[in-house]
SEDO-816945 format. One record per residue (C-alpha): residue number from 1; residue in three letters; x, y, z. Coordinates in Angstrom, 1 decimal, always signed. Each point is the difference from the previous one (the first is absolute). Last residue first. Example, Ala and Ser with C-alpha at 12.3 -4.5 7.8 and 13.67 -1.06 7.14 Angstrom:
# SEDO-816945
+-----+-----+--------+--------+--------+
!   i !  aa !      X !      Y !      Z !
+-----+-----+--------+--------+--------+
!   2 ! Ser !  +13.7 !   -1.1 !   +7.1 !
!   1 ! Ala !   -1.4 !   -3.4 !   +0.7 !
+-----+-----+--------+--------+--------+
END
This chain:
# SEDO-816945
+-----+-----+--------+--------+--------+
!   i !  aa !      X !      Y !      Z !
+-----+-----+--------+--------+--------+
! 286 ! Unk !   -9.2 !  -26.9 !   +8.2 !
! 285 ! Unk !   -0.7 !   -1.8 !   -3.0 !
! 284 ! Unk !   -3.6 !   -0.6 !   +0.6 !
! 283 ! Unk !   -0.7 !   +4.0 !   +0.4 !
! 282 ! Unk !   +2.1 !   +0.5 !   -3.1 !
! 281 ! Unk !   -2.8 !   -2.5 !   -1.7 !
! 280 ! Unk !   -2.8 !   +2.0 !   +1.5 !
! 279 ! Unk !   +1.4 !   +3.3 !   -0.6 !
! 278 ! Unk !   +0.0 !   -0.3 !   -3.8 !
! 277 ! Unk !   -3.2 !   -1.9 !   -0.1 !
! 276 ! Unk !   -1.7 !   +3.2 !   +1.8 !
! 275 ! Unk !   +1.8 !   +2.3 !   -2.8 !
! 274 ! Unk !   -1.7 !   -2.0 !   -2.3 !
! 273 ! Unk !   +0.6 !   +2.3 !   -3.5 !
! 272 ! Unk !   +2.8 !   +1.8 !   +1.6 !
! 271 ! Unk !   +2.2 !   -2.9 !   +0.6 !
! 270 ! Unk !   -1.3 !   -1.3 !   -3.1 !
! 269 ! Unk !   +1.1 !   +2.4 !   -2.4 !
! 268 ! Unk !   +3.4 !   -0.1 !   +1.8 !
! 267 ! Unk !   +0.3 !   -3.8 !   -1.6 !
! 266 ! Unk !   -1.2 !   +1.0 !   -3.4 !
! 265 ! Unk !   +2.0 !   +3.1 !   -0.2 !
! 264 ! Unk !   +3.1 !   -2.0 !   +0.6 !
! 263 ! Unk !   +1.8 !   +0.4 !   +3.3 !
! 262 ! Unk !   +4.2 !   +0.8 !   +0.2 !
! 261 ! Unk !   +2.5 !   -1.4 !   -2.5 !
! 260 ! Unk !   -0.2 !   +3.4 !   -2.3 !
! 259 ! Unk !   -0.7 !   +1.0 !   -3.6 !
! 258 ! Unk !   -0.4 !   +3.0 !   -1.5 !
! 257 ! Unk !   +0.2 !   +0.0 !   -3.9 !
! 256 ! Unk !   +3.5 !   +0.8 !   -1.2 !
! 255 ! Unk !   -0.2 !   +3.0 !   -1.9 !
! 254 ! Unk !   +3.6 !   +0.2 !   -0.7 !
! 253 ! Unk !   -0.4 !   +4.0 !   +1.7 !
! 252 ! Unk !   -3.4 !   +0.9 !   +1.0 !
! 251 ! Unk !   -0.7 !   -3.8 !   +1.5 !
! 250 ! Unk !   +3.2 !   -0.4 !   +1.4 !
! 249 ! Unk !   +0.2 !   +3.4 !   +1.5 !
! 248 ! Unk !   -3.9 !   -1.0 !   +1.7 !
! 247 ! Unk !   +1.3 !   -3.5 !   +1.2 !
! 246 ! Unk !   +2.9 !   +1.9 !   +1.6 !
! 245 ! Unk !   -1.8 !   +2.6 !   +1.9 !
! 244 ! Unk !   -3.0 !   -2.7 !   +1.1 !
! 243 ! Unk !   +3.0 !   -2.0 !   +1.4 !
! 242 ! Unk !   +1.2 !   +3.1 !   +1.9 !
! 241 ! Unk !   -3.7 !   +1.2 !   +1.2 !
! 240 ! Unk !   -0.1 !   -3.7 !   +1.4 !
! 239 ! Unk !   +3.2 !   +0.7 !   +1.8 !
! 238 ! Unk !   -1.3 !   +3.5 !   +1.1 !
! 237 ! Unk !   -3.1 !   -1.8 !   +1.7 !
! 236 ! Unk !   +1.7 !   -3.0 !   +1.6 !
! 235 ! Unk !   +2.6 !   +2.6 !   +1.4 !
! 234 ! Unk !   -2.5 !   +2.4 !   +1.9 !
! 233 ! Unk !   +0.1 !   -1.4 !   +3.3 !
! 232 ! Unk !   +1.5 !   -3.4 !   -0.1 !
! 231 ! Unk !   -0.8 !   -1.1 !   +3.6 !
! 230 ! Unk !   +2.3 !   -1.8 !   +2.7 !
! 229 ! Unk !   -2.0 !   -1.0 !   +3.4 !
! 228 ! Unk !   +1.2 !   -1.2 !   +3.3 !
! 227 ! Unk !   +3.9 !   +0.9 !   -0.9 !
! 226 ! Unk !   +2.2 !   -1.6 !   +2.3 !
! 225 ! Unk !   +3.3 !   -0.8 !   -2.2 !
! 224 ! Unk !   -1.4 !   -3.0 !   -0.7 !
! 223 ! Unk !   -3.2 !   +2.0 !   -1.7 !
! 222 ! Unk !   +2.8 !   +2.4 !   -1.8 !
! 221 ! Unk !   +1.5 !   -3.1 !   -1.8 !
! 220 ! Unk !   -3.0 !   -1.5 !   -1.2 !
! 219 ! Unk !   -1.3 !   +3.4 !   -1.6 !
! 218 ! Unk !   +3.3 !   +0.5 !   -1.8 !
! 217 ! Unk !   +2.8 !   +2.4 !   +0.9 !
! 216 ! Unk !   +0.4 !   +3.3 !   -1.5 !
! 215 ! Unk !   +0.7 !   +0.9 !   -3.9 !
! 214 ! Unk !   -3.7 !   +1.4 !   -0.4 !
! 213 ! Unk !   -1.8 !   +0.1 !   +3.1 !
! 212 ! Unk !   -2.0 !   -2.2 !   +1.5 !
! 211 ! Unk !   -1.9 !   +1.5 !   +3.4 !
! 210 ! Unk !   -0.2 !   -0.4 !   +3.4 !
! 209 ! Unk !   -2.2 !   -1.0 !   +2.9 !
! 208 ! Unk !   +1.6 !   -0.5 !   +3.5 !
! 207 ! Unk !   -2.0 !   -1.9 !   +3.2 !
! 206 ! Unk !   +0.5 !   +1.1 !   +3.5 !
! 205 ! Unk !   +2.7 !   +0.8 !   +2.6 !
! 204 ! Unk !   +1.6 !   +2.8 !   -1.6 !
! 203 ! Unk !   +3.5 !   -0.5 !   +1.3 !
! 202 ! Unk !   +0.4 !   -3.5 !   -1.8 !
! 201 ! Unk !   -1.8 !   +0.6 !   -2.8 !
! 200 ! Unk !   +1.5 !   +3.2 !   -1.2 !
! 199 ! Unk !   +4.0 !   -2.0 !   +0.7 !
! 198 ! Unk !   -1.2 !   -2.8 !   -2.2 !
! 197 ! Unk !   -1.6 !   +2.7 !   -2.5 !
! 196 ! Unk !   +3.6 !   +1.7 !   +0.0 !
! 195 ! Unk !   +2.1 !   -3.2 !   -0.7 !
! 194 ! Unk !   -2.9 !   -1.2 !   -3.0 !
! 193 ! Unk !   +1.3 !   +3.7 !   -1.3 !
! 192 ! Unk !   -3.8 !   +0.4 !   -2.1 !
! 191 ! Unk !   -1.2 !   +2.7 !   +1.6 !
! 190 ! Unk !   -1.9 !   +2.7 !   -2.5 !
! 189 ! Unk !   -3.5 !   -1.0 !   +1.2 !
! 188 ! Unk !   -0.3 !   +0.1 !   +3.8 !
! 187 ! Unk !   -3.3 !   -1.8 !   +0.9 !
! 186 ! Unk !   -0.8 !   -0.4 !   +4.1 !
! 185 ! Unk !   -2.1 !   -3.0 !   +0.8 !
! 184 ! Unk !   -3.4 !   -0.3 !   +1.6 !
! 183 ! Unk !   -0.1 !   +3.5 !   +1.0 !
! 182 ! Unk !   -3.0 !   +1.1 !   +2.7 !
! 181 ! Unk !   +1.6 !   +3.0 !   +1.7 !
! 180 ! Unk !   +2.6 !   -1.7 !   +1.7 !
! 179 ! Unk !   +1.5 !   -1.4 !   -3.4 !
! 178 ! Unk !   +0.3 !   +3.3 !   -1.5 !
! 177 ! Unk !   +1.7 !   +0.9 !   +3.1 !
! 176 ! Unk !   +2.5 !   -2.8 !   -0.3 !
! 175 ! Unk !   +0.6 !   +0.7 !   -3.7 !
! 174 ! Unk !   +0.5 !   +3.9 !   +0.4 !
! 173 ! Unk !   +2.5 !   -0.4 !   +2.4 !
! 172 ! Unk !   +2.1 !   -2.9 !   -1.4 !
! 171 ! Unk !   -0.2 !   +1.6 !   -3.4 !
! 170 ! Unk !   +1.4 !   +3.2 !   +1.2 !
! 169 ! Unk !   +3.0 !   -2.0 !   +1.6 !
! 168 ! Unk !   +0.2 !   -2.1 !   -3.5 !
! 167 ! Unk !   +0.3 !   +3.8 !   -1.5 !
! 166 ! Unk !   +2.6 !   +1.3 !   +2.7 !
! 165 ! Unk !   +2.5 !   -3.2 !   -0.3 !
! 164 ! Unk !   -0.2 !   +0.1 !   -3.7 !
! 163 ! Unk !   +1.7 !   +3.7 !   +0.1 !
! 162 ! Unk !   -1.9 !   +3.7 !   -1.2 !
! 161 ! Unk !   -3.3 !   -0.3 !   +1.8 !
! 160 ! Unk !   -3.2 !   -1.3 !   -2.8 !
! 159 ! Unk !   +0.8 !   -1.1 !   -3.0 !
! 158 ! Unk !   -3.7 !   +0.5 !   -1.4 !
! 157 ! Unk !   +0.1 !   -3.8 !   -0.8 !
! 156 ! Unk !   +1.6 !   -1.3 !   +2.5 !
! 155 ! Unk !   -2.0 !   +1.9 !   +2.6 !
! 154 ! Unk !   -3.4 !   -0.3 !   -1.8 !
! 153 ! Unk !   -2.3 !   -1.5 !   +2.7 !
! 152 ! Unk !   -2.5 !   -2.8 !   -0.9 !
! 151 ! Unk !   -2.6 !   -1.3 !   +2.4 !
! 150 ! Unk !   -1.5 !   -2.9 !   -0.9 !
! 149 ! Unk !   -3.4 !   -0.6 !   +1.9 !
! 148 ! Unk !   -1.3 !   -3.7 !   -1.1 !
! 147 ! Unk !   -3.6 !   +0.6 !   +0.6 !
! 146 ! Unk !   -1.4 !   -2.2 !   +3.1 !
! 145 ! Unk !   -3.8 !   +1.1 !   -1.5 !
! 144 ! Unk !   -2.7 !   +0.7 !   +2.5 !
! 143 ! Unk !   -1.6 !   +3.0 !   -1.7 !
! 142 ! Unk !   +1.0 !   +2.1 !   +3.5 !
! 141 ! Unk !   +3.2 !   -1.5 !   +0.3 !
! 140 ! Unk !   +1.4 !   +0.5 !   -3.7 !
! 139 ! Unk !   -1.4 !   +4.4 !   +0.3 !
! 138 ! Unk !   +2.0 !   -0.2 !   +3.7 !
! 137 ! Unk !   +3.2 !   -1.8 !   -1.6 !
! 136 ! Unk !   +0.0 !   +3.2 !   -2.5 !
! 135 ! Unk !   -0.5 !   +2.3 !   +2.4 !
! 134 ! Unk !   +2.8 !   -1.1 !   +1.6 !
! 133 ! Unk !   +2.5 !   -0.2 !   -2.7 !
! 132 ! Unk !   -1.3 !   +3.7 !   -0.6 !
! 131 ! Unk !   +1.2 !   +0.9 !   +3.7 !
! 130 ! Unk !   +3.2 !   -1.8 !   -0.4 !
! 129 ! Unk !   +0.7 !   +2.3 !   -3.5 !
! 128 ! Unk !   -0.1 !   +2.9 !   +1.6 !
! 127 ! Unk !   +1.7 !   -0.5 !   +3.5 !
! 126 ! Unk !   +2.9 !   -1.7 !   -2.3 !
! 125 ! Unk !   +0.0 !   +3.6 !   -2.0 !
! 124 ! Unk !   -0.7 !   -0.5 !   -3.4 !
! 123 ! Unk !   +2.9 !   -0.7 !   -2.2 !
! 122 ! Unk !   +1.0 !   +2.0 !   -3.1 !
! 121 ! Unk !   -0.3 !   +0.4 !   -3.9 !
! 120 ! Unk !   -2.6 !   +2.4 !   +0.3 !
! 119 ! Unk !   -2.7 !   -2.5 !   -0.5 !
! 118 ! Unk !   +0.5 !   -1.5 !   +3.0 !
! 117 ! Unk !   +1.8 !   -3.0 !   +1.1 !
! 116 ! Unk !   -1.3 !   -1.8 !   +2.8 !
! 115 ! Unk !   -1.8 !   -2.9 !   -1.6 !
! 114 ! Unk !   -3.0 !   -2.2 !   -0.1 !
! 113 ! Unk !   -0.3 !   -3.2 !   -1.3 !
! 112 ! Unk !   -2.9 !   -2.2 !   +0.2 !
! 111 ! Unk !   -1.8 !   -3.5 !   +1.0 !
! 110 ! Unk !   -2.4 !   -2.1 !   -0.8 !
! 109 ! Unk !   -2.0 !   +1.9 !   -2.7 !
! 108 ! Unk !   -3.9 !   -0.9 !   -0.4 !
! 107 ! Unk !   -1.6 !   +3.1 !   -1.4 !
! 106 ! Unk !   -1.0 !   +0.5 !   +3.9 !
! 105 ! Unk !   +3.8 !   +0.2 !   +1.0 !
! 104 ! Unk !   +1.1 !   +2.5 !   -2.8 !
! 103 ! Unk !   -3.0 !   +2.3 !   +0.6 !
! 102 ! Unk !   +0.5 !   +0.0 !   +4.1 !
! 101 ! Unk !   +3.6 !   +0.5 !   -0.7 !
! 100 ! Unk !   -1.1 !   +3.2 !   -2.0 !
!  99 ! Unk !   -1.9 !   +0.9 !   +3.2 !
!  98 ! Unk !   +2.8 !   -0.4 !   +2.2 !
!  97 ! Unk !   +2.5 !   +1.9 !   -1.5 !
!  96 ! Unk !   -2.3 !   +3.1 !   -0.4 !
!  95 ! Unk !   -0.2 !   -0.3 !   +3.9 !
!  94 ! Unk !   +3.3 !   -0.1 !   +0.0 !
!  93 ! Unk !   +0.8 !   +3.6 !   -1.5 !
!  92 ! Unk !   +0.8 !   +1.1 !   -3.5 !
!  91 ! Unk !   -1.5 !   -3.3 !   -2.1 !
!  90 ! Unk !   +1.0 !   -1.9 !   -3.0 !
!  89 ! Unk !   +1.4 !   -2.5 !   +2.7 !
!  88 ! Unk !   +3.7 !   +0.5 !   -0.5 !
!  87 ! Unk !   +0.4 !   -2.5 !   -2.4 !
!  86 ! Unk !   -3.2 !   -2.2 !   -0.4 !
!  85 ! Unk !   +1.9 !   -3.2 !   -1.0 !
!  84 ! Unk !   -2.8 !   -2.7 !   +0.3 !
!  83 ! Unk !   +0.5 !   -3.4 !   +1.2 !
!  82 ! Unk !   -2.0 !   -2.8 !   -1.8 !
!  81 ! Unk !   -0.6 !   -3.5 !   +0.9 !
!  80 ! Unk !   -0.4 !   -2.2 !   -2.9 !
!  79 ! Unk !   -3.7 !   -0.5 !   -1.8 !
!  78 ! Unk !   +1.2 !   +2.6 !   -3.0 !
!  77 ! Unk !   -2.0 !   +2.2 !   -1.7 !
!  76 ! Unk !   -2.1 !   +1.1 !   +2.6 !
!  75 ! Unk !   +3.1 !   +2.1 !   +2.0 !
!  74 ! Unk !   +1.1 !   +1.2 !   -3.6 !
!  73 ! Unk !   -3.4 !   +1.6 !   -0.6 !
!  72 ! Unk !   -0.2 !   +1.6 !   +3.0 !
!  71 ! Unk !   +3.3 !   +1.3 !   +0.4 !
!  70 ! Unk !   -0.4 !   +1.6 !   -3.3 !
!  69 ! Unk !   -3.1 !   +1.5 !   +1.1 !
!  68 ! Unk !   +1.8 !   +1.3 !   +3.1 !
!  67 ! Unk !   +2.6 !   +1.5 !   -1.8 !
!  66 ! Unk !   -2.4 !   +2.0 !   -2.2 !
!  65 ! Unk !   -2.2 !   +1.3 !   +2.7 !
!  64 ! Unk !   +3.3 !   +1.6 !   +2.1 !
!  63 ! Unk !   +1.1 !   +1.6 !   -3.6 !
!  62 ! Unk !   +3.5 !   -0.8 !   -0.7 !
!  61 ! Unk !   +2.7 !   +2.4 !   +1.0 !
!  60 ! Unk !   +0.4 !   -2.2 !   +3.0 !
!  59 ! Unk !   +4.4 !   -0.5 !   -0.9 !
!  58 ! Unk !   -0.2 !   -1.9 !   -3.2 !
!  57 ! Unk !   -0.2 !   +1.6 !   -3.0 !
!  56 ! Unk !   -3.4 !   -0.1 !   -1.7 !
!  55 ! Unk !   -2.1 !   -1.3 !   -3.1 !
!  54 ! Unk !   -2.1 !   -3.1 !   +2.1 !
!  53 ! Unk !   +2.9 !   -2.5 !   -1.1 !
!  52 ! Unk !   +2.5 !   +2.2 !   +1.1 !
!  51 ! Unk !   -1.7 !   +0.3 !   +3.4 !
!  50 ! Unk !   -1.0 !   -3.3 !   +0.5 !
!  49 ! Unk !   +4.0 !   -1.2 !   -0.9 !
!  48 ! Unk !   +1.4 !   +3.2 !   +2.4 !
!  47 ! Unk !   -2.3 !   -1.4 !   +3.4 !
!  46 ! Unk !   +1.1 !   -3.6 !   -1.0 !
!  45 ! Unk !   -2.8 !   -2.7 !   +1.0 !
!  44 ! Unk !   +1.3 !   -3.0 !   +2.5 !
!  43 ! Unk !   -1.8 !   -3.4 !   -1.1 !
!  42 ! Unk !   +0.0 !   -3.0 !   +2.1 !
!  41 ! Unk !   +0.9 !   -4.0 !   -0.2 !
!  40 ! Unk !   +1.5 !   +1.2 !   -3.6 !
!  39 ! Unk !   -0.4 !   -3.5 !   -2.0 !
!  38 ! Unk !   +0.6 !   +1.3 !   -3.9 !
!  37 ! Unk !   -3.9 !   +0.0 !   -0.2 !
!  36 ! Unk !   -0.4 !   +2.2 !   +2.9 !
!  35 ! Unk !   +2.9 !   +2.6 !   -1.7 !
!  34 ! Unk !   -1.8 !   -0.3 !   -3.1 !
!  33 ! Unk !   -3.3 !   +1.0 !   +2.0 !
!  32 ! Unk !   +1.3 !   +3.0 !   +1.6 !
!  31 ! Unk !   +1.7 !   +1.3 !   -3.5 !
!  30 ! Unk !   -3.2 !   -0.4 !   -2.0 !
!  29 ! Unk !   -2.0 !   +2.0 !   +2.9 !
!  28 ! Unk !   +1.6 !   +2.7 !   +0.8 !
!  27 ! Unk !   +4.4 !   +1.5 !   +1.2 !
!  26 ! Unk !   +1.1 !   -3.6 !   +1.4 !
!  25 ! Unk !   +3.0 !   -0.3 !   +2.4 !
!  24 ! Unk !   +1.5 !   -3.1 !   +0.9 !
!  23 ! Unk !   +0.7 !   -1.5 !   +3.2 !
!  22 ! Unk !   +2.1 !   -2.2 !   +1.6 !
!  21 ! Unk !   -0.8 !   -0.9 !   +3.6 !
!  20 ! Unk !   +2.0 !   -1.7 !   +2.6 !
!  19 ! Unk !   +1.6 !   -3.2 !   +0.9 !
!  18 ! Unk !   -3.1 !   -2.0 !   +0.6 !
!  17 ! Unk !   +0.9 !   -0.2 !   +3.9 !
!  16 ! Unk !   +0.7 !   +3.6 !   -0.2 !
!  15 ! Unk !   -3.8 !   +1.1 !   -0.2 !
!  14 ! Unk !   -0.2 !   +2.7 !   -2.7 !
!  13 ! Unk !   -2.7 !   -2.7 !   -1.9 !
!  12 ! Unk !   -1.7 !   -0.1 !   +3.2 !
!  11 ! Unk !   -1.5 !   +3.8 !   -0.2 !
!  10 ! Unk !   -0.8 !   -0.4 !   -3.4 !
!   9 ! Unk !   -1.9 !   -2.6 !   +0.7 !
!   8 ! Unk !   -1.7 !   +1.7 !   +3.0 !
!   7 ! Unk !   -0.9 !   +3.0 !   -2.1 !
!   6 ! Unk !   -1.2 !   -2.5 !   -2.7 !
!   5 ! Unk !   -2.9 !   -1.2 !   +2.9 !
!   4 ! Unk !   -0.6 !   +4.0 !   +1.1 !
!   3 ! Unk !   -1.5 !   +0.6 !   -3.5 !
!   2 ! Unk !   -2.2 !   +2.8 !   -0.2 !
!   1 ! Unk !   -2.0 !   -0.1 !   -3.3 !
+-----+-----+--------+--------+--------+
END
């Protein structure tokens, strides 16, 4: 079901008169609606968390059909906006781009994430990567939905130049052609300097997504620094991997039965049993 009505939320929860977006990443259904139920205004998805989950490493080695089916699933679990991390598009040439867009946007996502990293490790040329941006605003135009376009470029993250005055200078060029071609805000995970992100926001001229990372600043701290949006990527994921670790070694070692703080059965039970009651009550507690 298109839903141009949570593209607009999502659209205003980046507005800087409410101070910014934090959002989590869910990887299917259970996670999306425990991160409704723990008051997430909007769900991001994590391109490496679907991916393990679905047998894979991260990086489009998933089959096209089976990433969408997750998508779909998670995107009607939960009655929050969601944007969907599509990587590079699952597609060689922007017209590919567009129609998996077109997928995404009529299984009800709100926004997306597509990236300029390739699967060789390196950028796509800023030509490249504008044109798919493009194609991917034309596919949101022509169903009608104001999709949140976040355009993520790898230049911290594939250490791009060989000084931090060449990469932000790279950054700076990619973002403000990114947002040209039909960007809503430019994503560069791997910053996390709050000085640095000032100095990106400044000279870029539009909104800044970022990411958590582990040991960096925390999510409050990067949105006064000028952040728009700050995700989690993959770390909700690998943190509940970790607490499944530990429960399992304490189970085959003292045998300590598992036992956490989070949801009872009983409780998550329901939210699957009426999924419609689920999303009526986080719909009154907006």
């Amino acid at each position: 079901m298109i839903r141009p009505d949570h593209a607009r939320t999502l659209h205003a929860l980046h507005a800087p008169a409410g101070g910014g977006l934090i959002l989590p990443n869910a990887w299917d259904a259970a996670s999306a609606r425990t991160l409704e139920h723990a008051g997430a205004p909007a769900i991001g998805t994590t391109s490496a968390g679907i991916a393990f989950a679905l047998g894979y490493p991260d990086g489009e080695t998933a089959p096209v059909e089976d990433l969408l089916d997750a998508l779909a699933r998670l995107v009607r679990a939960t009655s929050r906006p969601v944007t969907a991390d599509l990587e590079g598009g699952y597609a060689r040439d922007p017209g590919g781009v567009a129609r998996i867009v077109t997928r995404a946007l009529q299984m009800g996502m709100a926004g997306l994430n597509l990236e300029d990293a390739t699967d060789t490790g390196t950028l796509r040329a800023v030509e490249d990567q504008t044109l798919r941006l493009r194609a991917a605003r034309h596919a949101a135009d022509t169903l009608g939905v104001p999709a949140y376009l976040n355009a993520r470029t790898d230049t911290y993250l594939a250490g791009f130049g060989h000084t931090p005055g060449e990469r932000l200078a790279e950054t700076v060029r990619r973002g403000r052609a990114y947002l040209r071609a039909g960007a809503d805000s430019v994503f560069v995970p791997g910053l996390t300097d709050p000085a640095t992100l000032r100095e990106l926001r400044g000279a870029l001229g539009g909104p800044v997504s970022v990411m958590l990372l582990p040991g960096g600043p925390d999510a409050h701290t990067l949105l006064h620094a000028g952040a728009s949006r700050v995700s989690t990527g993959p770390a909700l994921m690998l943190a509940a991997l970790g607490h499944t670790l530990t429960l399992t070694r304490d189970l085959l070692g003292p045998g300590t039965p598992p036992a956490t703080p989070g949801p009872s059965y009983a409780q998550v039970q329901g939210w699957f049993s009426r999924p419609e009651a689920a999303a009526d009550s986080s719909e009154s507690g907006r």
